[in-house]
C-alpha positions in Angstrom: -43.4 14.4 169.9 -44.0 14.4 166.2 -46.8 16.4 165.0 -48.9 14.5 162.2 -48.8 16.8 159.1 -51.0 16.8 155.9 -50.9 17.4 152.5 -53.6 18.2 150.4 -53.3 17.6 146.4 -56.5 19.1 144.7 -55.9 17.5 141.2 -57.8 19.9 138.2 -58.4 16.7 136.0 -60.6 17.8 133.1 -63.2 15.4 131.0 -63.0 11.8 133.2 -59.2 12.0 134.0 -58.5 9.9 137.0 -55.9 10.0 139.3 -54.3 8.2 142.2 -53.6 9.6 145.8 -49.6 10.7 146.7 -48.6 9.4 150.0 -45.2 11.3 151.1 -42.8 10.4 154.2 -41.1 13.5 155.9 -38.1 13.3 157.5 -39.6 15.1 160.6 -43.1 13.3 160.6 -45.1 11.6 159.4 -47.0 13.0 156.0 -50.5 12.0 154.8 -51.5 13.0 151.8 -55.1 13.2 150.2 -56.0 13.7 146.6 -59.0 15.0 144.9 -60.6 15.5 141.6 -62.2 19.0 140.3 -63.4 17.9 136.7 -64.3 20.9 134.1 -66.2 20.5 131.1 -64.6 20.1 127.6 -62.4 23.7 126.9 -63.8 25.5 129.6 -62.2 26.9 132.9 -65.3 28.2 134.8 -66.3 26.2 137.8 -69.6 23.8 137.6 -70.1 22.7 141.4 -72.7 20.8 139.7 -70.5 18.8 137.0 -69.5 15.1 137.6 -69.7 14.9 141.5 -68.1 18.2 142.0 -70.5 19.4 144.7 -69.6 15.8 146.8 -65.9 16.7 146.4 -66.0 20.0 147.5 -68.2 19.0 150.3 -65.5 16.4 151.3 -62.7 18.9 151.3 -64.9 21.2 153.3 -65.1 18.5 155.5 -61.4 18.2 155.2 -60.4 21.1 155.4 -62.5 22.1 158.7 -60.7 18.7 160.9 -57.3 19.9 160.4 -55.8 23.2 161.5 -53.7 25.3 159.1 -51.0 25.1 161.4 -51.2 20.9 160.5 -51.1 21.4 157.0 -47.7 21.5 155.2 -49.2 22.5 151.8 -52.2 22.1 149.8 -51.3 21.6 146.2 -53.4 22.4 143.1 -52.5 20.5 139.8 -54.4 21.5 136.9 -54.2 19.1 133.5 -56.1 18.8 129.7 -56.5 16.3 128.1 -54.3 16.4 124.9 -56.7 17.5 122.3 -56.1 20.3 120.1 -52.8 22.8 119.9 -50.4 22.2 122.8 -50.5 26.2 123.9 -53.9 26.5 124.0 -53.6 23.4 126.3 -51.3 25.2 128.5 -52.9 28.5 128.5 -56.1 26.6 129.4 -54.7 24.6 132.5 -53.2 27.9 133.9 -56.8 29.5 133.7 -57.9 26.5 135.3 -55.4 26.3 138.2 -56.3 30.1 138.8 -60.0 29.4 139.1 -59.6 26.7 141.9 -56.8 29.3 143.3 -59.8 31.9 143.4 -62.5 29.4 144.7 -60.3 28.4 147.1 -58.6 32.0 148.5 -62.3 32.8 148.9 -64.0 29.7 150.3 -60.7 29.1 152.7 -59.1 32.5 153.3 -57.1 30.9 156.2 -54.9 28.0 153.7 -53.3 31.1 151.5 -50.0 30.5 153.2 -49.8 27.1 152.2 -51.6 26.9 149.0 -49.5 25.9 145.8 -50.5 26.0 142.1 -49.0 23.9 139.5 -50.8 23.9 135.9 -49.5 20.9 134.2 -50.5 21.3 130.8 -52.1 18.0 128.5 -52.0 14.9 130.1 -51.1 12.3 128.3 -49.4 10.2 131.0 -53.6 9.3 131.6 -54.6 9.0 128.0 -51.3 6.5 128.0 -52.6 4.6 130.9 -56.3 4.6 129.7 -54.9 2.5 126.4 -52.6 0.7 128.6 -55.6 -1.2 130.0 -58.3 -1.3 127.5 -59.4 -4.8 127.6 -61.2 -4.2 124.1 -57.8 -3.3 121.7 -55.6 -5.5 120.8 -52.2 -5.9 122.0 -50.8 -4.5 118.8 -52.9 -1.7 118.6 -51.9 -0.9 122.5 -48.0 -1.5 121.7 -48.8 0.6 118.6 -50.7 3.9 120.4 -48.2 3.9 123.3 -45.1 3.5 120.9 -46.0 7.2 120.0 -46.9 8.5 123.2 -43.7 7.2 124.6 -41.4 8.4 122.0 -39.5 11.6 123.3 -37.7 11.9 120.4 -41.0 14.0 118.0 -42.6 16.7 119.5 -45.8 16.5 120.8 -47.7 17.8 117.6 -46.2 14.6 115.5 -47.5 12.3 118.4 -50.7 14.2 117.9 -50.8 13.7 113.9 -49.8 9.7 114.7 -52.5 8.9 116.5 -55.0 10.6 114.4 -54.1 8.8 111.6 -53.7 5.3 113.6 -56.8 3.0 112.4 -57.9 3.1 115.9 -58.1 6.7 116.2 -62.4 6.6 115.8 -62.3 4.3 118.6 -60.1 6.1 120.9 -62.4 9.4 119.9 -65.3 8.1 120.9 -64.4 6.2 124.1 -62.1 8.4 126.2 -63.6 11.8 124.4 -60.6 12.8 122.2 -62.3 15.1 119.9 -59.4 16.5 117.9 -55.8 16.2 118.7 -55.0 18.7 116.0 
């Protein structure tokens, strides 16, 4: 008989990042997977339980967390992301002090899913300020093709994507709808 296994993906995402759930297929059985969002204000890797619904998410992975024994659970994942604003170290460094906070929280809130908890910091994400642009009803094509030209070209480093769209003409508007503060 195949035992029904679960993995849990606790995604960092940081200003209003969103993110869709993983569903995996094992081999052996038959993997659900469940995804959630931790959101931390702008620069800052403390914990607000308080900030954007956070106290509703952890409630839910309580929840979670208390229907399915450890033995049921092939790995709980943490992914910590920034948004791409400012230097791309301090972006790193700050999603690895994120990931460690939720690491903490969640040694001491669930001492029992140490085995099976897994950090990954991730660093900026631009793959969601890409798909944000992507479908923004309000710009037009060109200045879509345009933005997404540069986030898609692997060929300049991430600091000359950085410069390009701060000095595309719809830089303001991309500022002030998706909080991009400075990508410098």
């Amino acid at each position: 008989m195949l035992v029904k296994r679960h993995i849990i993906y606790i995604l960092l995402i940081f200003l209003s990042f969103l993110t869709s759930s993983v569903v995996a297929q094992s081999r052996f059985s038959k993997v659900d997977s469940v995804s959630m969002e931790i959101h931390f204000r702008w620069d800052n890797s403390q914990l607000d339980t308080l900030y954007m619904g956070n106290d509703k998410t952890l409630s839910e992975m309580r929840v979670l967390l208390s229907k399915y024994p450890t033995e049921q659970i092939d790995s709980i994942v943490i992914v910590s992301q920034s948004s791409p604003e400012g230097t791309y170290r301090h972006n790193q460094d700050l999603s690895t002090r994120r990931a460690a906070t939720m690491r903490a929280y969640m040694e001491q809130q669930y001492p029992h899913i140490v085995p099976v908890l897994r950090v990954n910091p991730d660093g900026e994400s631009w793959e969601q300020l890409r798909e944000w642009v992507r479908i923004d009803t309000k710009l037009k094509n060109s200045s879509i093709e345009r933005v997404l030209n540069i986030i898609d070209n692997n060929s300049i480093s991430i600091e000359t994507k950085k410069w390009r769209i701060e000095r595309d003409p719809i830089y303001r508007y991309l500022y002030s709808t998706y909080s991009i503060v400075d990508l410098s």
